[in-house]
C-alpha positions as CSV (number, residue, x, y, z in Angstrom):
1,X,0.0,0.0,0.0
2,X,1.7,3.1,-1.1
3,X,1.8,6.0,1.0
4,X,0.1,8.9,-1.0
5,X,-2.7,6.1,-1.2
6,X,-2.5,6.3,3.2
7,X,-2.5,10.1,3.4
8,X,-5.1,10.0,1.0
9,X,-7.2,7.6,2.9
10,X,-6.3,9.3,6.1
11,X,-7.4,13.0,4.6
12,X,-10.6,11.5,3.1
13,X,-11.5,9.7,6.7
14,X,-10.9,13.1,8.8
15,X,-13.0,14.8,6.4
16,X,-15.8,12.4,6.6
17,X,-15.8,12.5,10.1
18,X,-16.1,16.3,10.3
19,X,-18.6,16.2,7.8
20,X,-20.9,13.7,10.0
21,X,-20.0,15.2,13.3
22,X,-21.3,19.0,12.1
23,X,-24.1,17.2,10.2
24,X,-25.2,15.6,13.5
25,X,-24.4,18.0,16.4
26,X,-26.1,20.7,14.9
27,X,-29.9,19.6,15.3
28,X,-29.9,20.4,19.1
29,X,-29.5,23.9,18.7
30,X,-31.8,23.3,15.5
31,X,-34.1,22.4,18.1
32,X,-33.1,25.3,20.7
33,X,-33.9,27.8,18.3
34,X,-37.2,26.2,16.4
35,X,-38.7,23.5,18.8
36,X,-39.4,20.0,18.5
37,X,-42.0,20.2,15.5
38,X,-39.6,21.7,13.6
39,X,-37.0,19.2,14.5
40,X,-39.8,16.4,13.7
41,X,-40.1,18.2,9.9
42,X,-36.9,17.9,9.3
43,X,-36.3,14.7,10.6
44,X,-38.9,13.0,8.5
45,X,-38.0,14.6,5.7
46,X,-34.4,14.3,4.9
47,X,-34.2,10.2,5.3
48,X,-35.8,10.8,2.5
49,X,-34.5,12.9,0.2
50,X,-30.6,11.3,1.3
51,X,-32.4,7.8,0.2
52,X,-33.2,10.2,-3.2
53,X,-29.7,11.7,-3.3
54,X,-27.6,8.2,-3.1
55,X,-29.7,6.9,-6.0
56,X,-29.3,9.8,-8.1
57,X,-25.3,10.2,-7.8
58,X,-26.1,6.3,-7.8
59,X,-22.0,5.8,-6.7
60,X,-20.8,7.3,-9.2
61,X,-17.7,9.2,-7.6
62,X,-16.2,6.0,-6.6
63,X,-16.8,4.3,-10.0
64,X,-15.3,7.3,-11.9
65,X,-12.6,7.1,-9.6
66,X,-11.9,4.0,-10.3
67,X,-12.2,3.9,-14.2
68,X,-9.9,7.4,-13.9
69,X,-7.3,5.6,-12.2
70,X,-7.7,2.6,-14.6
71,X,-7.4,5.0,-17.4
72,X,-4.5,7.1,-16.7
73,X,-2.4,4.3,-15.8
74,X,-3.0,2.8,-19.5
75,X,-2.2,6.7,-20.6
76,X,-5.9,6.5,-22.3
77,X,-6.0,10.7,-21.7
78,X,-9.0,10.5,-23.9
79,X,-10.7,8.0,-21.9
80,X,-10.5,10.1,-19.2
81,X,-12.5,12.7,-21.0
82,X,-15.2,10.3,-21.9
83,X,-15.6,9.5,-18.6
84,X,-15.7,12.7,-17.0
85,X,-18.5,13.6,-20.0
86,X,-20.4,11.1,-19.7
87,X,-20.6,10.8,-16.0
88,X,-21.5,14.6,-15.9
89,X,-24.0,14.2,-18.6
90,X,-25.4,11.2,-16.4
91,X,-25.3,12.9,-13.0
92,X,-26.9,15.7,-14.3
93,X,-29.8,13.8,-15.4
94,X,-30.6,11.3,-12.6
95,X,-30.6,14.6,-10.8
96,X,-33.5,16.4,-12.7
97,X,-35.4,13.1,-12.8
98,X,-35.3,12.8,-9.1
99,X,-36.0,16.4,-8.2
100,X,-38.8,16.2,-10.5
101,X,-40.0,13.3,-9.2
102,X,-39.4,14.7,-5.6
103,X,-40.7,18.1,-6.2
104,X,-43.4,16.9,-8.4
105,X,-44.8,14.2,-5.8
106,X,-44.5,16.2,-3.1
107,X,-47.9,16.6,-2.0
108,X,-48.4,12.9,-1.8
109,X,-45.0,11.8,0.0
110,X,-46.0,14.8,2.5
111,X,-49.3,13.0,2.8
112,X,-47.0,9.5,3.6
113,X,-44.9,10.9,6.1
114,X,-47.9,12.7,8.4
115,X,-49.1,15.9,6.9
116,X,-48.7,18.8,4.1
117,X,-47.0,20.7,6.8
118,X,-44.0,18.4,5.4
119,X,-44.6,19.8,1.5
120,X,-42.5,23.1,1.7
121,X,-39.7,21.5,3.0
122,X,-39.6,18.5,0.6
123,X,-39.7,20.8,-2.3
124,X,-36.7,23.2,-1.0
125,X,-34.6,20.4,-0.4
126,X,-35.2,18.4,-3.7
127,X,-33.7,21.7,-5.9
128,X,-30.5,20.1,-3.7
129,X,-30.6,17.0,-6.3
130,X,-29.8,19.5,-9.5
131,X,-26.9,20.1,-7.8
132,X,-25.2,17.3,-5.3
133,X,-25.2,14.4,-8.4
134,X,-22.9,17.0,-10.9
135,X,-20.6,18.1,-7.9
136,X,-20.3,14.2,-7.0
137,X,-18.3,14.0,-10.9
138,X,-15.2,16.0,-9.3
139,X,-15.2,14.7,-6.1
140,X,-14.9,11.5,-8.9
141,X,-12.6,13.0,-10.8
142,X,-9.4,14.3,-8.2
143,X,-10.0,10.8,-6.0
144,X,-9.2,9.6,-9.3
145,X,-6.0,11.1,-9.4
146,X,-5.7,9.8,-5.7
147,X,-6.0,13.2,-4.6
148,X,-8.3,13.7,-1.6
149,X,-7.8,16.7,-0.5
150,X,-10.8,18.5,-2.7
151,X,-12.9,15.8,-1.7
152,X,-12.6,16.1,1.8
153,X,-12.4,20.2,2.0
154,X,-15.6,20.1,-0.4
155,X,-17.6,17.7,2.2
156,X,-16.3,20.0,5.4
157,X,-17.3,22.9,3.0
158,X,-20.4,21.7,2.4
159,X,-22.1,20.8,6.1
160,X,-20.5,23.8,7.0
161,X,-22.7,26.1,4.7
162,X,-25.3,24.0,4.9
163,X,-25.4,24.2,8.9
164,X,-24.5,27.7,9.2
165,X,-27.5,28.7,6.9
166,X,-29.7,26.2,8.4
167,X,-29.2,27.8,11.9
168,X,-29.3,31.1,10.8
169,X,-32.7,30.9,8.4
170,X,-34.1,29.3,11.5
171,X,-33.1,32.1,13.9
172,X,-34.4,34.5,11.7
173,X,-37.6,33.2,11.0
174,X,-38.4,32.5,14.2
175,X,-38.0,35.7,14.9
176,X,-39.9,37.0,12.0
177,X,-42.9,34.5,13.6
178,X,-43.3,32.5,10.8
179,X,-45.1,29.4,11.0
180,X,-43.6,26.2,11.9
181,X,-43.8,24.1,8.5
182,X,-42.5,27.7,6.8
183,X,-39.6,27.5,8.8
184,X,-39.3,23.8,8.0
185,X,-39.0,24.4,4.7
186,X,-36.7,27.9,4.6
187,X,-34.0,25.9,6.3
188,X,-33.9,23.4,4.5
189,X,-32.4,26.1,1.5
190,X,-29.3,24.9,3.5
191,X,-28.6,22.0,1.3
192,X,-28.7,23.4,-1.8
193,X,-27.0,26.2,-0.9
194,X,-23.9,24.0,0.8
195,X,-23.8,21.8,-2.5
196,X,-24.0,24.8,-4.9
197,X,-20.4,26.4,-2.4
198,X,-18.6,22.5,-2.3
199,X,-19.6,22.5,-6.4
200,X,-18.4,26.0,-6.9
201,X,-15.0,24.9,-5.2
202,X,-14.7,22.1,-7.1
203,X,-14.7,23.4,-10.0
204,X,-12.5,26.1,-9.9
205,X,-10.0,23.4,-8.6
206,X,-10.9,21.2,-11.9
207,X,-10.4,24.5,-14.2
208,X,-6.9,25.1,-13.0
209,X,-6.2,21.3,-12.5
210,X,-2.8,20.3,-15.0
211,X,-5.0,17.2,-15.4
212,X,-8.0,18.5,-16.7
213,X,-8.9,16.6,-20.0
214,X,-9.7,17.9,-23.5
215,X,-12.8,18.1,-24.6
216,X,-13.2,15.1,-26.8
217,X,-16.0,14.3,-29.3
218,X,-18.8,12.0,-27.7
219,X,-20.4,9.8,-30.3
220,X,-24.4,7.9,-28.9
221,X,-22.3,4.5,-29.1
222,X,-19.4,5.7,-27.1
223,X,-22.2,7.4,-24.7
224,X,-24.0,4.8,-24.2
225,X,-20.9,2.4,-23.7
226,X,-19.1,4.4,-21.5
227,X,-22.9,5.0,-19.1
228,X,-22.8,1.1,-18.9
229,X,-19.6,0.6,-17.8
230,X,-20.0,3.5,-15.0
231,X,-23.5,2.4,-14.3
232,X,-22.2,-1.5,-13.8
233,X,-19.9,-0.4,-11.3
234,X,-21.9,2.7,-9.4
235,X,-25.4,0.9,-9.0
236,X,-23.9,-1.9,-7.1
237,X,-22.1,0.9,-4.5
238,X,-25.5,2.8,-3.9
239,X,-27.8,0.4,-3.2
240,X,-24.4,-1.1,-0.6
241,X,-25.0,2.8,0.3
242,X,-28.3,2.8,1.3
243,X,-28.6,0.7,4.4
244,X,-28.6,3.2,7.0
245,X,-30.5,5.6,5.2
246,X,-33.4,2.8,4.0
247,X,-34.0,2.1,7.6
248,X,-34.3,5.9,8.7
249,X,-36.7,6.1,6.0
250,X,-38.4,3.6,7.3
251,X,-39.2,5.5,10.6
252,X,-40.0,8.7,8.7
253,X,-43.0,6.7,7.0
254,X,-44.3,4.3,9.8
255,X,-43.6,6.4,12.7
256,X,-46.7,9.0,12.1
257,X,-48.3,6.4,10.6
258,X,-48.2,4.3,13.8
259,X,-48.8,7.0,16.2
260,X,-52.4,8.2,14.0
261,X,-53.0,4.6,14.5
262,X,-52.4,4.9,18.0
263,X,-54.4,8.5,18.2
264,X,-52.7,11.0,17.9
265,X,-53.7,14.3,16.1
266,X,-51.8,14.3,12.6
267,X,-50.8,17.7,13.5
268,X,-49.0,16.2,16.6
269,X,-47.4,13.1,15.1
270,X,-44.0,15.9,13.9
271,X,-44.0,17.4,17.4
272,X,-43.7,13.9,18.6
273,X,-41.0,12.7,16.0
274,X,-39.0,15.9,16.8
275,X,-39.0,14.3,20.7
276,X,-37.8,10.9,19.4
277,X,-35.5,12.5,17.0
278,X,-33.5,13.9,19.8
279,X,-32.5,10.7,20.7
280,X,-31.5,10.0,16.9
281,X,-29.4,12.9,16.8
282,X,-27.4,11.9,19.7
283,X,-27.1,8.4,18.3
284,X,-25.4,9.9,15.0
285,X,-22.6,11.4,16.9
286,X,-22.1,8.1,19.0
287,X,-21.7,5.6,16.3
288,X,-19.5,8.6,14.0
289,X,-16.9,8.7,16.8
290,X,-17.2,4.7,17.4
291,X,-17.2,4.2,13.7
292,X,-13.7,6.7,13.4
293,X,-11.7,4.2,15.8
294,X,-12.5,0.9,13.5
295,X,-12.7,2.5,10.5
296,X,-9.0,1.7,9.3
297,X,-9.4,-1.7,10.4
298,X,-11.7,-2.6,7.5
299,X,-9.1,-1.1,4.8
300,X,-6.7,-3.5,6.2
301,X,-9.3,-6.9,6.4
302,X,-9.5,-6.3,2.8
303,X,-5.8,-6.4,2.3
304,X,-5.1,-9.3,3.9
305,X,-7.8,-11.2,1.7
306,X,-6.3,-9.8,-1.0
307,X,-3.3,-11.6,0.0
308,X,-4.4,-14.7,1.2
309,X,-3.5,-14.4,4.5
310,X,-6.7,-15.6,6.1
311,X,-5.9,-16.4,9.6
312,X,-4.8,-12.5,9.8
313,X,-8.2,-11.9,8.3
314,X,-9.8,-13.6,11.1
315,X,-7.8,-12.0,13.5
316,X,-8.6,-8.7,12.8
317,X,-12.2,-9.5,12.5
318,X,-12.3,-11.0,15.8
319,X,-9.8,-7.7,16.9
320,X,-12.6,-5.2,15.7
321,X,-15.7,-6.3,17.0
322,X,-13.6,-6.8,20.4
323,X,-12.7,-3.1,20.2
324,X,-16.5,-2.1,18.9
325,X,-17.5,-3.8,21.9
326,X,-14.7,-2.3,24.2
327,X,-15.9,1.7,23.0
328,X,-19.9,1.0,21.8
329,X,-21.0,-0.8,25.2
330,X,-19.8,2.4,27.9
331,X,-20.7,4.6,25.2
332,X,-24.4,3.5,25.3
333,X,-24.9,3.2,29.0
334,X,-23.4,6.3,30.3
335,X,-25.8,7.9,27.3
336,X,-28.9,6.0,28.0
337,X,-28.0,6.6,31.8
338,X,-27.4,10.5,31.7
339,X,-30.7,10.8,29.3
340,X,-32.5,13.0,31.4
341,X,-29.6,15.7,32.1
342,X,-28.3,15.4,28.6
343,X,-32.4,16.3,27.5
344,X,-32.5,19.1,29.7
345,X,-28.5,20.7,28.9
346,X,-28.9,20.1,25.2
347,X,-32.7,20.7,24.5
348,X,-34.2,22.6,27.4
349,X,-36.7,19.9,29.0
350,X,-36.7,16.5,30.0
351,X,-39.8,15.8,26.9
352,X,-39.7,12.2,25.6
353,X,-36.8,11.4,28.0
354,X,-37.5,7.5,28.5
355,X,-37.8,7.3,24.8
356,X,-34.5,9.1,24.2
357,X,-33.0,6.6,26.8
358,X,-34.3,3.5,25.0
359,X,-32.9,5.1,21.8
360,X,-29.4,5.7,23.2
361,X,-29.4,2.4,24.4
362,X,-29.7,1.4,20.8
363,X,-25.9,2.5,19.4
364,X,-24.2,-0.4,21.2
365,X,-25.9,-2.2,18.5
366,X,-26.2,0.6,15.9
367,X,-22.3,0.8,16.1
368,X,-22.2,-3.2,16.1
369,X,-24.3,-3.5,12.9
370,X,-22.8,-0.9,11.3
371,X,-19.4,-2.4,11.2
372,X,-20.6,-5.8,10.3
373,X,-22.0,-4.5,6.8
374,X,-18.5,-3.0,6.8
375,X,-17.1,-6.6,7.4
376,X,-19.5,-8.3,5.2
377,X,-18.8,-5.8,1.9
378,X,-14.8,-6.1,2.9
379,X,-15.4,-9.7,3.1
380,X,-17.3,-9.6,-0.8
381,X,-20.4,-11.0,0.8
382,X,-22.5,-7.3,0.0
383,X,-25.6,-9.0,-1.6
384,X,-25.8,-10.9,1.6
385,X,-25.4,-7.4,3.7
386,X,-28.0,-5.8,1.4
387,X,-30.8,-8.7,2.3
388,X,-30.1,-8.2,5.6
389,X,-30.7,-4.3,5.3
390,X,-34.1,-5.1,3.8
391,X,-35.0,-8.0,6.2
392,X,-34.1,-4.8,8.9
393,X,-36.0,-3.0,7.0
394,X,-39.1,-4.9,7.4
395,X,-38.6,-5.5,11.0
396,X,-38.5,-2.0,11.6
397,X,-41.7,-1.1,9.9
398,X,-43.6,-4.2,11.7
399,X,-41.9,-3.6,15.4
400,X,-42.8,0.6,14.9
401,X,-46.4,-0.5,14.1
402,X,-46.8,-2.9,17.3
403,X,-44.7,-1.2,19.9
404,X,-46.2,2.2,19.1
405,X,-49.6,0.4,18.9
406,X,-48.6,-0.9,22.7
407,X,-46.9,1.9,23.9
408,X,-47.1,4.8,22.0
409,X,-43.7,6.9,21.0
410,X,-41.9,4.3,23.7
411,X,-42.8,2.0,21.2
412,X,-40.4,3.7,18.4
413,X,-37.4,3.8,20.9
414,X,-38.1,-0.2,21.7
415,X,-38.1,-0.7,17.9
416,X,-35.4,1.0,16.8
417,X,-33.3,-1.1,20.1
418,X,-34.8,-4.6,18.6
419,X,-34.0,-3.5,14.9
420,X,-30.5,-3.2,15.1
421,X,-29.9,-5.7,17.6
422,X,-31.3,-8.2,15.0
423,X,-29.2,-6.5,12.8
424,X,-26.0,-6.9,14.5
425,X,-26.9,-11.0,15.0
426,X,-28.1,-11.4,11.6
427,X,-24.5,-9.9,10.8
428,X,-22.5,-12.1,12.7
429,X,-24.1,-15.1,11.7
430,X,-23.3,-14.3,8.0
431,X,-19.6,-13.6,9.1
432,X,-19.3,-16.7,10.5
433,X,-20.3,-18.7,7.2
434,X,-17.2,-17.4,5.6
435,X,-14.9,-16.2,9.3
436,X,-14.5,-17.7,12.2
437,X,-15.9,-15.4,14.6
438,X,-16.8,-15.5,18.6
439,X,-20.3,-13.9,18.8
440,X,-19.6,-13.8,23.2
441,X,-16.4,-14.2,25.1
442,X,-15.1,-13.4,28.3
443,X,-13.5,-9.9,27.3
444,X,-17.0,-8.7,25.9
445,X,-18.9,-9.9,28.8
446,X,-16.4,-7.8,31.1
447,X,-17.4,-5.0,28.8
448,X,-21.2,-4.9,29.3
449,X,-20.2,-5.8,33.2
450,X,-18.2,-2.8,33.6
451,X,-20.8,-0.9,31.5
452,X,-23.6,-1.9,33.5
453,X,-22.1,-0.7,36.7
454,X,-20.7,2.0,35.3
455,X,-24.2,3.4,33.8
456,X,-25.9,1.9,37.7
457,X,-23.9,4.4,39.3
458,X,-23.9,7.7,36.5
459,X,-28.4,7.3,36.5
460,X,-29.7,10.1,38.4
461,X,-32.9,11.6,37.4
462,X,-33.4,15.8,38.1
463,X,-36.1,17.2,36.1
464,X,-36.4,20.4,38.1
465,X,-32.2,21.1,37.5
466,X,-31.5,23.9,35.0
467,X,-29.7,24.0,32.2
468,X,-26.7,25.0,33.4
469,X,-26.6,22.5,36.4
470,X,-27.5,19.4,34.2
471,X,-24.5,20.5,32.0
472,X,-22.6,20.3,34.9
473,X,-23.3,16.7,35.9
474,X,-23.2,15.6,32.5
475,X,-19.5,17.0,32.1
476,X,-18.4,15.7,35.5
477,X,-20.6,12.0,35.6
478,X,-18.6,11.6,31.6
479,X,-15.5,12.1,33.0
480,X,-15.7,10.1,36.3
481,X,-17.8,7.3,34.8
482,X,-14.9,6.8,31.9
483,X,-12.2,6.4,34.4
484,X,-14.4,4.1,36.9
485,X,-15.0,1.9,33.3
486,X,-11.5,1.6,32.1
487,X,-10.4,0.5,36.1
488,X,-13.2,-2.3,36.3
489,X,-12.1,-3.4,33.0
490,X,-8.5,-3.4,33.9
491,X,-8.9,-4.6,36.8
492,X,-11.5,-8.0,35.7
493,X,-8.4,-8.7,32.4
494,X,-10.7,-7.5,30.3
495,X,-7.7,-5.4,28.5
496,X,-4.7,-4.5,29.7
497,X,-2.8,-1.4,29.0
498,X,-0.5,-3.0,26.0
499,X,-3.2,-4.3,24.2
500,X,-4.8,-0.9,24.5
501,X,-1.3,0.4,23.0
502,X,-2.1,-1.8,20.5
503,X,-5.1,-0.6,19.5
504,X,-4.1,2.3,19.1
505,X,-1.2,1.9,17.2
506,X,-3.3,-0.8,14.9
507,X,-5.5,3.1,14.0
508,X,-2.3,5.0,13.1
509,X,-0.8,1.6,11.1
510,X,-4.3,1.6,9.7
């Protein structure tokens, strides 16, 4: 592995996990400045239009990557041009078929997902898909040239507009006093707007680029050649793409389906999603910083099936959901067990806190799951991970429906805990046709000890504490309970403080 193609992958993973961390953090003071229904709107609305966005780019940065790479290192310059032509022409269309298909059904998808208080914001946010699928050709293009860099600037570039718009439109028009589904829909005119900056950077980086290609002559034949080769390489990686987002759809359309069932007011069912969306939010940042500490284990899995070195394969297998466990287990219980102060610190009241602690609860195995689709596609096994996905899929739409039915919003946060947990053991059992793999051993079970006690002793329920003073706790429980976890775990062998060296160096090899 060369070590431009390291630094690359290095550059490309910080980037990323900026990217998600601003993407996630910012909808509690989304929720500060707007409220929950507001929160609720946008929660149930952009599952969707990310499921829309990953089919119209449909992959293709990584497969013109790839066929760039492939290209240039056969000196086929022209190539290179056909690709980049084509793929824009491509891009460009899957995104006008999907906004119109957004924009143009909107009245009916808000209908799906609760309400025509959803409509504004659905069409705002589709203009995004004239955009995002074009931009994705350059991002295409420089990874081609194994430079990440512009990638990774243009995704930080991105959220960062796009968050810095959404919170100030927000702040404005509640101000202003405009209505709640209004204000819904005005900040969503952050996407498109973050998109059109990340495109606008791009391209001035591809106009001065030494390696920008001549404008070739496309003949129909050589068109329609060149869209099925990127097409038999991109559809594969975006339906491999659409996992996470398939399932949050999921919620987005059952959810305030479930709860009308249930009897709720539809003008109450986005308040109420907004509540369980807090949870959600919280969840996202978990699994992005557990997700950043494995995340160079899976480059080097696939290497070592590349090589034939099996036994290593198995190892480091067996290594990463040891260290998944070792982060996702405290991470979980100290968050499930600090859900009330966290509610009131981050979003002013202790609403739908028993929901949000069910839902926290839930990243041990959102993390888990997460990495064995990781393991499964590293592995080659991704039709296998997709059926799972859509076997999730299906459990989460039937569990929302009953526990909601039983419970009411509980119900969602009981779901979403029994979805992924099936997840994660569907996962392992698929490993373990092709790996060996211990589902349980004794380090793991001193992790979930540890946790346990550690979360036992961090629960403490205030719901007349301020702000401020829940803050407090938060900062000071976090701290303490992290040092009590790492001495019960020392002290019960569950690591010791070489194989934590390990680890680590393992990320910085990785």
């Amino acid at each position: 592995m060369n070590q431009s193609f390291v630094k690359g992958t290095m550059i490309l993973t910080i980037g990323t996990i900026i990217s998600k961390v601003l993407g996630s953090i910012f909808r509690i003071p989304l929720q500060n400045i707007a409220g929950d229904k507001v929160l609720g709107i946008f929660s149930l609305v952009y599952p969707l239009y990310m499921v829309a966005l990953i089919l119209s780019v449909a992959g293709i940065p990584i497969a013109v990557s790839k066929l760039i790479s492939e290209a240039r290192a056969q000196q086929k310059e022209d190539e290179v041009a056909r690709l980049v032509q084509t793929a824009s022409i491509l891009a460009f269309s899957f995104g006008v078929l999907s906004f119109s298909l957004l924009a143009g059904g909107s009245s009916w998808i808000a209908k799906a997902l609760g309400g025509q208080e959803a409509r504004f914001a659905i069409i705002v946010v589709s203009t995004t898909l004239l955009i995002s699928p074009y931009m994705a050709v350059y991002r295409g293009f420089f990874q081609g040239l194994e430079d990440m860099k512009p990638t990774a600037a243009s995704q930080v570039l991105e959220q960062f507009v796009r968050v810095a718009f959404i919170l100030l439109v927000a702040f404005y028009m509640v101000k202003a006093a405009y209505a709640d589904d209004m204000i819904a829909g005005g900040i969503m005119i952050g996407s498109p707007l973050g998109a059109l900056a990340s495109l606008v950077y791009l391209r001035a980086l591809y106009a001065r680029s030494p390696y920008r290609p001549k404008r070739v002559r496309l003949s129909r034949v050589q068109w329609i050649q060149t869209s099925k080769t990127i097409l038999a390489l991109s559809i594969p990686i975006a339906f491999g793409a659409l996992a996470m987002p398939f399932l949050n759809l999921v919620d987005s359309l059952s959810v305030p389906l479930a709860l009308r069932w249930h009897g709720t007011e539809m003008g109450e069912t986005s308040y109420l999603f907004g509540l369980y969306s807090r949870g959600t939010a919280l969840v996202q940042i978990a699994t992005v910083f557990s997700s950043s500490l494995v995340l160079p284990l899976i480059p080097l899995l696939s290497k070592q099936l590349a090589k034939g070195e099996t036994r290593q394969a198995q190892q480091t297998i067996q290594k990463s959901f040891e260290l998944s466990h070792f982060l996702s287990w405290p991470i979980a219980a100290s968050l499930a067990a600090l859900a009330v102060p966290l509610n009131i610190a981050l979003f002013t009241n202790n609403e739908g806190s028993l929901t949000m602690a069910i839902v926290l609860a839930s990243s041990v195995f959102t993390s888990l799951a997460l990495l064995g689709t990781g393991i499964l596609q590293g592995i080659g096994d991704s039709k296998r991970a997709a059926v799972i996905i859509v076997i999730g899929c299906f459990v989460k739409w039937g569990t929302n429906v009953l526990f909601i039915s039983w419970y009411g919003l509980i119900g969602a946060g009981i779901s979403t805990l029994v979805t992924y947990a099936f997840i994660t053991w569907m996962n392992h059992v698929a490993i373990r046709r092709r790996m060996s793999l211990v589902f349980w051993n004794r380090k793991m079970f001193v992790y979930f000890f540890a946790s346990v006690l550690m979360g036992v002793g961090l629960f403490f329920i205030s719901p007349t504490w301020g702000r401020m003073a829940s803050l407090v706790y938060v900062a000071i429980a976090t701290i303490g309970g992290g040092l009590f976890y790492f001495g019960i775990v020392l002290a019960l062998g569950g690591a010791t403080l070489q194989e934590l060296r390990q680890w680590l160096n393992q990320k910085k090899k990785g």
